[in-house]
C-alpha positions in Angstrom: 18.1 21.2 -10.0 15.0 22.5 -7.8 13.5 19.2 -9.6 15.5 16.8 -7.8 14.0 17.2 -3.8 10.4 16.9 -5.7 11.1 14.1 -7.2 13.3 12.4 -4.2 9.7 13.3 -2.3 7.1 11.4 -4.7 10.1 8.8 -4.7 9.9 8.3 -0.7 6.3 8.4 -1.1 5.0 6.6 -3.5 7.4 3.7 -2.2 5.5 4.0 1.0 2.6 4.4 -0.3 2.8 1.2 -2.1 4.4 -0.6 0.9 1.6 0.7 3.2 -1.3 -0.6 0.2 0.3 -3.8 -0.4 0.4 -4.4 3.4 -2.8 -3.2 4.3 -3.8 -5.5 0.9 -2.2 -8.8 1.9 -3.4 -8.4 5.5 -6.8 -8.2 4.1 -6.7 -11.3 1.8 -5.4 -13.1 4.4 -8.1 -12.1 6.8 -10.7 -12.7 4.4 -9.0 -16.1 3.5 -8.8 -16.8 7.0 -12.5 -15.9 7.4 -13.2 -18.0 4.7 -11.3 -21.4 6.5 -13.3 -20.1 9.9 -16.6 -20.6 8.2 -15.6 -23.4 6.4 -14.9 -24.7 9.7 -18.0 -23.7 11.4 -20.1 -24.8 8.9 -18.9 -28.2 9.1 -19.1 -28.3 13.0 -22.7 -27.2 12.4 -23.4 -30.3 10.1 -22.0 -32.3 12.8 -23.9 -31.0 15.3 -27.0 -31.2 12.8 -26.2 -35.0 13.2 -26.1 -35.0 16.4 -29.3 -33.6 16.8 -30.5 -35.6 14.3 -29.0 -38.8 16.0 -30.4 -37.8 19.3 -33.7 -36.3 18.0 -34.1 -39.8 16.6 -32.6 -42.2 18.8 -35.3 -40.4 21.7 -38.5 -41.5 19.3 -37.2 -44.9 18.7 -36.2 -45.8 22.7 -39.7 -43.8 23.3 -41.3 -46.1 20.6 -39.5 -49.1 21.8 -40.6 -48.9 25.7 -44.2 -48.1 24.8 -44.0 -51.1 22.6 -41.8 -53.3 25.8 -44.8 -51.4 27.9 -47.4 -52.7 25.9 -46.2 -56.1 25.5 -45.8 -56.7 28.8 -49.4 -55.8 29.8 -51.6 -59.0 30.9 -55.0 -57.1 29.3 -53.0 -56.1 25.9 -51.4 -59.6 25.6 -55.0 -61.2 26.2 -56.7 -58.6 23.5 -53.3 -60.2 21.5 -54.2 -63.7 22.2 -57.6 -63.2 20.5 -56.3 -62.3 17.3 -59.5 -60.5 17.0 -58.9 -56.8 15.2 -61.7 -54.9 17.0 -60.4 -56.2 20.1 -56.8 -55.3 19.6 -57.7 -52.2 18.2 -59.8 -50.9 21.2 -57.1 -52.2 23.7 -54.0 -50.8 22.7 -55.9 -47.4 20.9 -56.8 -46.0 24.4 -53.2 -46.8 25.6 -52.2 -44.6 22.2 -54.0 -42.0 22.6 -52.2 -41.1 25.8 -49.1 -41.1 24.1 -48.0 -37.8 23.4 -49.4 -35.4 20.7 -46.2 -34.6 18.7 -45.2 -38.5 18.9 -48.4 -39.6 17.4 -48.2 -37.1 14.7 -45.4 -39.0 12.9 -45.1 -42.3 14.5 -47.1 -45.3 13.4 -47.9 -48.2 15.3 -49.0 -51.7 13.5 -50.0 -54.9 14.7 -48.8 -58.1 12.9 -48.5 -61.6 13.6 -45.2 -63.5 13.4 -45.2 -63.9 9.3 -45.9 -59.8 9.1 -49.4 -59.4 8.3 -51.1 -56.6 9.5 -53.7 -57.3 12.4 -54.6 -53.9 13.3 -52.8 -50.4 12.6 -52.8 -47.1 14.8 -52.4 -43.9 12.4 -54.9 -41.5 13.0 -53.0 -39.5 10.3 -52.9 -41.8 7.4 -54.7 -45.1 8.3 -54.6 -46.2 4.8 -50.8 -45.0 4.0 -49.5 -47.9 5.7 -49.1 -51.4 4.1 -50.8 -54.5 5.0 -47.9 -56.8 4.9 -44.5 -56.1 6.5 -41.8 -58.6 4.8 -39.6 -57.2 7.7 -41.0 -58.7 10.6 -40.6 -62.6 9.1 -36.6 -61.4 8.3 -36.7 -60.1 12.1 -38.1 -63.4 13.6 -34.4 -65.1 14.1 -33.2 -61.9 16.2 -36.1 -62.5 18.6 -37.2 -62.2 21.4 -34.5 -59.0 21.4 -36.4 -55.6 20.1 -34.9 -54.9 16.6 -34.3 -51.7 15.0 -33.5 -50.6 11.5 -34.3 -48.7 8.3 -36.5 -51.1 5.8 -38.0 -50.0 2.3 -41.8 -51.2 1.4 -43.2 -50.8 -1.6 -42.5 -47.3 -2.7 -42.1 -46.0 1.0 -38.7 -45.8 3.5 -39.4 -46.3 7.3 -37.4 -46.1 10.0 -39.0 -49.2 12.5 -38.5 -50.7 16.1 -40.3 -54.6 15.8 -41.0 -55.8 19.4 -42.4 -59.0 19.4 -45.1 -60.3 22.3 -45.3 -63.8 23.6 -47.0 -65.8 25.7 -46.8 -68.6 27.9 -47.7 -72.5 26.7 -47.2 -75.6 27.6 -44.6 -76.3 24.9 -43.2 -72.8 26.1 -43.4 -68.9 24.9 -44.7 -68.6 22.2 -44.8 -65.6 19.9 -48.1 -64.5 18.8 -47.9 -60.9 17.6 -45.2 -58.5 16.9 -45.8 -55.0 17.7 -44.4 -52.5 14.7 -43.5 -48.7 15.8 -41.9 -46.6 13.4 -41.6 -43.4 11.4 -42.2 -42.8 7.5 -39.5 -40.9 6.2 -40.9 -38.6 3.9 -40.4 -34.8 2.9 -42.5 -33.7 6.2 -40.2 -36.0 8.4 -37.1 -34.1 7.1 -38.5 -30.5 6.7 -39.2 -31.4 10.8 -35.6 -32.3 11.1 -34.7 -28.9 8.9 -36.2 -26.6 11.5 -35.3 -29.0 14.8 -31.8 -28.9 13.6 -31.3 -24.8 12.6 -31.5 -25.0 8.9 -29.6 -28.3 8.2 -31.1 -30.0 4.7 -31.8 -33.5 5.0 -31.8 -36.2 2.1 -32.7 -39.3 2.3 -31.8 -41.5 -0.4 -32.1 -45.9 -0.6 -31.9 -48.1 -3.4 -31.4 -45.4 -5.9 -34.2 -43.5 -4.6 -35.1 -40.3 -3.1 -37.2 -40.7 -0.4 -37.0 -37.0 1.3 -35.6 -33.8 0.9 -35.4 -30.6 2.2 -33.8 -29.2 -1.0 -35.3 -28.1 -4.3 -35.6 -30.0 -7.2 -32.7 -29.3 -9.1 -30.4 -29.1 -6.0 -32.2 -32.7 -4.9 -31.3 -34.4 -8.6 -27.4 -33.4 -8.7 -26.3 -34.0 -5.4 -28.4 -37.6 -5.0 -26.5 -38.1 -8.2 -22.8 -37.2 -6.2 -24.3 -39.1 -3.3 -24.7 -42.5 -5.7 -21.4 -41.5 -7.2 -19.5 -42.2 -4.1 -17.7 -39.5 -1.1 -18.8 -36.1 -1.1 -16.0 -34.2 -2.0 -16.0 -30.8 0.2 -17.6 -27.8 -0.8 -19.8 -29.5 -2.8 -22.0 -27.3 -5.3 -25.1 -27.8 -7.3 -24.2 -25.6 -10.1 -26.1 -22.6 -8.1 -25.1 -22.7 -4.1 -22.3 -24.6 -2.6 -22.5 -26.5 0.4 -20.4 -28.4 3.1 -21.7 -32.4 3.3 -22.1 -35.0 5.6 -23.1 -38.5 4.7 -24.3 -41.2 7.2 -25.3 -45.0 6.4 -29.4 -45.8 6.6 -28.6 -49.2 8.8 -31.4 -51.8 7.6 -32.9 -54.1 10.3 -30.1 -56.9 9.2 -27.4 -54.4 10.6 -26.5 -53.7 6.8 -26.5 -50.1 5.1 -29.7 -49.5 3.4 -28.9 -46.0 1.7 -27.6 -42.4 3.1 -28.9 -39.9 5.4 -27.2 -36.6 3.8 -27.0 -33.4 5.5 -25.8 -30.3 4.0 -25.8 -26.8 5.2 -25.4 -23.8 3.0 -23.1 -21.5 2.3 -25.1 -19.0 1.0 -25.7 -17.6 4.1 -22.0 -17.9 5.6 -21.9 -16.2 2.1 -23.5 -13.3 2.4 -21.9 -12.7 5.7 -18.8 -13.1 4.0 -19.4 -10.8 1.1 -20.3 -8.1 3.9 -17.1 -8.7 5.7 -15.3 -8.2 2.2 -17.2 -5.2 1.9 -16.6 -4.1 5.1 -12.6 -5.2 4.4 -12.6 -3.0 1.2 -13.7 -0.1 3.0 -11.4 -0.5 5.8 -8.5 -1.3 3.0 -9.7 1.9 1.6 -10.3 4.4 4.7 -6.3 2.9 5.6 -5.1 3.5 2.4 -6.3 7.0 2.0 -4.9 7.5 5.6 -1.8 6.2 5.0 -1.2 8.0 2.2 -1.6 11.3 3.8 0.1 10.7 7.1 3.1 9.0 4.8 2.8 12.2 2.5 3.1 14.6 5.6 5.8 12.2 7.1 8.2 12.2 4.0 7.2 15.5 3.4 9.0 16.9 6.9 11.8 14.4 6.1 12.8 15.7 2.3 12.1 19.5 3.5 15.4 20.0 4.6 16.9 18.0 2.1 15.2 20.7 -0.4 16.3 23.5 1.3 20.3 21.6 1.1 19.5 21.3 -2.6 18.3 24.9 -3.1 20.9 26.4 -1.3 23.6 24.4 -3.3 21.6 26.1 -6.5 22.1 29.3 -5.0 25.6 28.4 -4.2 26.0 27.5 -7.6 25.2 30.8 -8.6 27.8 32.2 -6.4 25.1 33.2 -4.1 27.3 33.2 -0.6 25.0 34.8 1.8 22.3 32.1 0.9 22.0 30.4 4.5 19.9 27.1 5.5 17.0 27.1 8.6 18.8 24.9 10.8 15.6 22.8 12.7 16.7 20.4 15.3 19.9 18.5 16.4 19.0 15.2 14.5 21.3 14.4 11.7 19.2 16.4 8.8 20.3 19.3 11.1 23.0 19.2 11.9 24.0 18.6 7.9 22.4 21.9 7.4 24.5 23.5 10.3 27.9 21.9 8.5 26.6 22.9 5.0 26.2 26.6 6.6 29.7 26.9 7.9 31.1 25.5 4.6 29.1 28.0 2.9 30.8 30.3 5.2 34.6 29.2 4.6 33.4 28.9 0.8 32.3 32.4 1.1 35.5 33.8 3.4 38.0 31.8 1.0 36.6 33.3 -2.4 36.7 37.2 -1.1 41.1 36.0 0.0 41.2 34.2 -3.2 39.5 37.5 -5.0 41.7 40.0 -2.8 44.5 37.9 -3.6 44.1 37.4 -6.9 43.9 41.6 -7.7 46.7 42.4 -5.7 48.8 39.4 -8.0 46.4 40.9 -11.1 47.9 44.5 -10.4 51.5 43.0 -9.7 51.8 41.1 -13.1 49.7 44.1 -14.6 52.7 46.8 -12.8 55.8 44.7 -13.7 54.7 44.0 -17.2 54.0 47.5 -18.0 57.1 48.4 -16.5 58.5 46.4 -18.2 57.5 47.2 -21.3 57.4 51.0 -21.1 60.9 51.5 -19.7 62.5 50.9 -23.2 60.4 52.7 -25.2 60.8 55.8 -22.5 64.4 55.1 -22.2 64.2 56.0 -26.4 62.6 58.9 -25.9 64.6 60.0 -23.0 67.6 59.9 -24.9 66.4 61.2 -27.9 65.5 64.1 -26.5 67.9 64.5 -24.0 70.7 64.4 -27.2 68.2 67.0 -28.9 68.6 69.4 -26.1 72.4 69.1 -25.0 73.8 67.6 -28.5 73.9 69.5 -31.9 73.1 67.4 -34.3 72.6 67.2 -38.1 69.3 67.4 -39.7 70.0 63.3 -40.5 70.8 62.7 -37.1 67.9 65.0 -35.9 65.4 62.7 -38.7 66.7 59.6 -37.0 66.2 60.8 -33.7 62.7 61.6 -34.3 61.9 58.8 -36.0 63.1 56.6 -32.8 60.8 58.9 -30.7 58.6 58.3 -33.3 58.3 54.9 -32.8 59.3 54.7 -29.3 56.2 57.0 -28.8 53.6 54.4 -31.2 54.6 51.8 -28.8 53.6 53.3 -25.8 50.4 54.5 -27.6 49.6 50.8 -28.4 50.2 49.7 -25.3 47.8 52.0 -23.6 45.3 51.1 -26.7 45.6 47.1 -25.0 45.0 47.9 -21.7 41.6 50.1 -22.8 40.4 47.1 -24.6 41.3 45.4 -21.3 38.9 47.4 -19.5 35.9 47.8 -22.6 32.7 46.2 -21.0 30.2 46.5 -23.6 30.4 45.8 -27.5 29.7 48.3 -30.2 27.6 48.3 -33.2 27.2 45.0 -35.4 27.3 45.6 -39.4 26.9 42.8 -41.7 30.7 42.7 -43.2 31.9 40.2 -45.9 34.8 38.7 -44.4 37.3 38.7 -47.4 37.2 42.8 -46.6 37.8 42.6 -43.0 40.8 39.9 -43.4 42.3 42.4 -46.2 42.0 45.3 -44.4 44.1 43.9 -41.8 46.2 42.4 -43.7 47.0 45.8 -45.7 47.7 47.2 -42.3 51.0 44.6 -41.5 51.7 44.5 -45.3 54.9 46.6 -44.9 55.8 45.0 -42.1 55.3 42.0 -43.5 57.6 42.4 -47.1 60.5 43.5 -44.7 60.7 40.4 -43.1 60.0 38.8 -46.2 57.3 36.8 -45.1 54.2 36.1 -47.8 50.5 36.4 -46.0 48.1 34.2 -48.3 44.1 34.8 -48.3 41.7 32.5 -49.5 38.5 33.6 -48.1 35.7 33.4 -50.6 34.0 37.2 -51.1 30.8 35.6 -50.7 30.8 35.0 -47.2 29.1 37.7 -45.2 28.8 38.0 -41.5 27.5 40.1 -38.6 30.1 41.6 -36.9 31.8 44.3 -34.7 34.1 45.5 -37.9 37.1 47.4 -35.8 37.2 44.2 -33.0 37.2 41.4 -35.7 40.2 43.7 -37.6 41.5 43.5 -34.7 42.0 40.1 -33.8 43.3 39.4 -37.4 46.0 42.1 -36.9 46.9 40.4 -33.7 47.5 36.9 -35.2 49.5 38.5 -38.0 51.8 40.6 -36.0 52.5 38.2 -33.6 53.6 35.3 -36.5 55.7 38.0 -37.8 57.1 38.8 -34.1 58.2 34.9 -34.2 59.7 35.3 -38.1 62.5 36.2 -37.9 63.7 34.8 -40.9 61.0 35.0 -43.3 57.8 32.4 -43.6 54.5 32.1 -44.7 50.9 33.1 -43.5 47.9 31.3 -45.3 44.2 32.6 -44.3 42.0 29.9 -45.3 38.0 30.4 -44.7 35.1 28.2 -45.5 31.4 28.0 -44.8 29.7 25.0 -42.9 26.6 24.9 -41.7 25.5 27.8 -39.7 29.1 28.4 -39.0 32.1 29.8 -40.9 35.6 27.8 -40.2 38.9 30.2 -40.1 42.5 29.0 -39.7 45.3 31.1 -39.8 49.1 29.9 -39.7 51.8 30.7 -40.0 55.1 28.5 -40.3 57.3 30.1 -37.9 58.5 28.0 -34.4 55.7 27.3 -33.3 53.8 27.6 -29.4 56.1 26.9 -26.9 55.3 24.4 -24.6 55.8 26.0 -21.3 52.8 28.8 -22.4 50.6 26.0 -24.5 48.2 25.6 -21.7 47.6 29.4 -20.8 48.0 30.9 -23.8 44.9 33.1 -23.9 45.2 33.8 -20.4 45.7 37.8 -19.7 49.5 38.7 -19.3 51.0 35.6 -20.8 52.8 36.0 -23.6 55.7 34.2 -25.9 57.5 37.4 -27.4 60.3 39.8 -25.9 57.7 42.1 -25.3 54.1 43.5 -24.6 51.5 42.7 -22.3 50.3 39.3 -23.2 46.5 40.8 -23.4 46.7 40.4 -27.3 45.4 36.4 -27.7 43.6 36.8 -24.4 41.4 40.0 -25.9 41.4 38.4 -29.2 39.6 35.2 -27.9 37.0 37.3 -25.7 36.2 39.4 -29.4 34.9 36.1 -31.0 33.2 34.7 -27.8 31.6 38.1 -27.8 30.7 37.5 -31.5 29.0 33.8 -30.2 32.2 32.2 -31.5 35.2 30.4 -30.2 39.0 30.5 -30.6 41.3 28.2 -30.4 45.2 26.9 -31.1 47.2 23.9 -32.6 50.5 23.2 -33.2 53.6 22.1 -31.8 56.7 23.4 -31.0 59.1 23.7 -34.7 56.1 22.7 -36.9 54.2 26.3 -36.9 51.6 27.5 -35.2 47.6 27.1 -36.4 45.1 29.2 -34.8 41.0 28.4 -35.4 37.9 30.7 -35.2 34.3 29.8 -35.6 31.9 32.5 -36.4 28.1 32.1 -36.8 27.0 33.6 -39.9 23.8 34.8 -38.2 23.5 36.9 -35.0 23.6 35.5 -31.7 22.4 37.3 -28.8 25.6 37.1 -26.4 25.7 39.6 -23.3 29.3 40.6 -23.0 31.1 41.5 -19.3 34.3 42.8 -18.8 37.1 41.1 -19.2 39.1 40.1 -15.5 
């Protein structure tokens, strides 16, 4: 029973406990998950900007490209140097110009001379003079758009540029007239787009046309599979290359005709949101952790003040259970778990003023019934020897007479001596010696003592109890109870009967009924028959079946009764054929 509070408190807590973890646990995936759509996010806006930048970054070169070019084209000295389509002459014009431009332009910009069918008349790379080709298909496709500057992405042999074609006229007398066509640009290659990577804050940039790879910021296996997605058809988002994953952003390459060429793709990584990511987790499962191991001991302490009193309830039940009355509980508080306690104190109390009433009453009743019964019961037996004696003084009498009388006194004087012998096994408290007895002997022996009694009311007693059976018993007690089923069949037997003894071994246990076929039990005592003072016959104290069940109990037995009223009576005892260790108390 001390059990139960325990368990009610690992109960209360684990439940908590669980709650509190599973709480703390969804709030975390949630967060991370959250944290995961958040980057997600960003990372896309920072592709976007990337574009941005790279649409401004670019858009700036070309328009600075396209009014040097306007600038140049418009100059009387350059278009004369034009005029002469002589390459020295062209070359020294526009270099100086050039070479004013600024340093970081001229490092990847080209600028080309051609005449209207796209042959090259003089080129400006300082860098790579000899990287550029000599004939630009691009400029004859161009010639229709004229005399309008055209932009555009256009593939030459084995090389993507990005180009701004400004053609340069002058006047005739049939008109303008277009001699040359200046060609400004930028070669797309892995330098171009590994400038873009670190103008743009770690944004890789691929370039792809015809099939081709043209740049890349990416390594070689990351470069392969997604050019591969990127010819498949949409980016789908994450995308991975079997090692990092990344969020994508694909943009047409517009040719000079205004029709797409290939893609500009931009991806940014998530290896870094990543990491960030993985620290936040970590950071997460330490926070998860450092609230769980709080939670559990501030829910422990909490449900630990909340089932205390409940414990102390169920320990002073226990206590009351074992009649402990002055057991009282610490009343702590007004809230409801104290004032239970203060209730369960005052019914302690009434428990405890209502058992010593019920106690006092019940002894003054016990001495009542005990008083009237003895009474009872001794006034005829005195009322025999009263007379007999009172004739033996004032009467003479003849020796007959004088045998009779004493006889009566005799008999009258047995009585009383029985009765007295009842009311001492009433008040035995402890049990005597136990001797290993065979049974058959014990059942004779009482029976031996009734036998008389017995033939004059014609009434047979039957044994069967096999000799064999031996058992550990109080010898004088167990007579005793034997006696006290015999005599009282033969109190109910008027007329003659039978007794039959049967006994058998089962187990660990030996079965013994006695009956008898006299009336019966009566109905009216059938419930309380082995109560003290109830009894069916005309007289004694009704402490025989009562004294006789508390013998076998004492013996680690039991006692019982069958049998209705007119079909005989049938009383059972189990004995143990071994000792038991049974602490006997006095009988109330």
């Amino acid at each position: 029973m001390r059990n139960r509070p325990r368990k009610l408190l690992w109960k209360l807590w684990l439940s908590t406990s669980v709650a509190l973890t599973v709480m703390f646990g969804v709030t975390g995936v949630m967060l991370q998950r959250h944290s995961l759509e958040t980057t997600n996010q960003s990372l896309q806006e920072e592709v976007k900007a990337s574009f941005r930048s790279y649409e401004s970054l670019w858009k700036s070169r070309l328009e600075t490209l396209g009014s040097i070019a306007s600038i140049l084209s418009s100059m009387p000295d350059v278009r004369a140097a034009f005029g002469t389509r002589h390459r020295a002459t062209i070359r020294d014009t526009t270099t100086e110009l050039w070479m004013k431009i600024s340093d970081q332009l001229r490092e990847t910009a080209f600028f080309v001379v051609t005449d209207p069918e796209g042959n090259a008349i003089a080129t400006l790379d300082p860098v790579a003079p000899t990287a550029l080709p000599s004939r630009w298909a691009a400029v004859r496709a161009a010639v229709s758009r004229f005399p309008k500057q055209v932009s555009g992405f256009t593939v030459i042999d084995e090389d993507l540029f990005q180009i701004v074609l400004t053609p340069v006229y002058v006047d005739s007398p049939r008109g303008p007239g277009l001699i040359s066509v200046l060609v400004a640009g930028f070669k797309v290659n892995h330098l171009v787009a590994q400038r873009l990577k670190e103008s743009t804050g770690g944004s890789d940039f691929l370039f792809v046309a015809r099939g081709r790879v043209f740049a890349s910021t990416l390594n070689d296996r990351a470069t392969k599979t997604l050019a591969a997605h990127a010819a498949a058809g949409p980016f789908p988002s994450p995308i991975s290359d079997g090692v990092s994953e990344y969020v994508p952003l694909a943009q047409d390459l517009v040719a000079l005709d205004n029709q797409p060429l290939g893609q500009l793709c931009i991806f940014r990584s998530f290896d870094a949101a990543r990491q960030r990511l993985m620290g936040l987790r970590r950071n997460l499962v330490l926070m998860w952790l450092g609230a769980v191991v709080a939670g559990l001991g501030f829910t422990y302490l909490l449900v630990r003040r909340i089932v205390q009193p409940v414990e102390m309830l169920d320990r002073a039940a226990a206590e009351v259970a074992l009649q402990n009355y002055s057991f009282r509980v610490p009343v702590a508080g007004q809230d409801e778990l104290g004032r239970l306690a203060a209730t369960f104190n005052s019914m302690i109390e009434s428990l405890q003023a209502a058992r010593q009433e019920l106690i006092r009453q019940e002894r003054i009743s016990t001495i009542g019934r005990m008083a009237t019964s003895i009474v009872h019961d001794l006034r005829n037996p005195l009322a025999a020897i009263y007379g007999g004696a009172e004739m033996l003084v004032d009467t003479e009498l003849t020796a007959q007479q004088m045998k009779r009388l004493a006889a009566n006194i005799y008999q009258a004087s047995r009585r009383i001596q029985e009765m007295l012998h009842d009311l001492m096994q009433a008040a035995r408290g402890r049990r005597g010696e136990v001797e290993l007895c065979r049974l058959h002997e014990v059942v004779a022996h009482a029976v031996d003592a009734l036998h008389s009694a017995a033939e004059g009311q014609n009434v047979a007693v039957l044994v069967d109890v096999p000799a064999e059976i031996e058992l550990p018993l109080e010898r004088s007690r167990v007579e005793r109870v034997f006696q006290n089923l015999i005599d009282n069949a033969l109190a109910v037997m008027l007329d003659g009967g039978e007794i039959r003894i049967n006994a058998r071994a089962e187990g660990e246990n030996v079965e013994i009924v006695v009956a008898d076929s006299g009336p019966g039990i009566a109905p009216h005592i059938r419930e309380q028959l082995f109560q003290p003072f109830v009894t069916g016959k005309r007289s004694g104290l009704g402490l025989g079946l009562a004294l006789s069940r508390q013998s076998i109990l004492d013996h680690g037995g039991d006692m019982w009764a069958e049998g209705e009223a007119g079909a005989g009576a049938r009383f059972h005892i189990r004995l143990p054929l071994a000792v038991r260790s049974v602490e006997v108390e006095a009988p109330v």
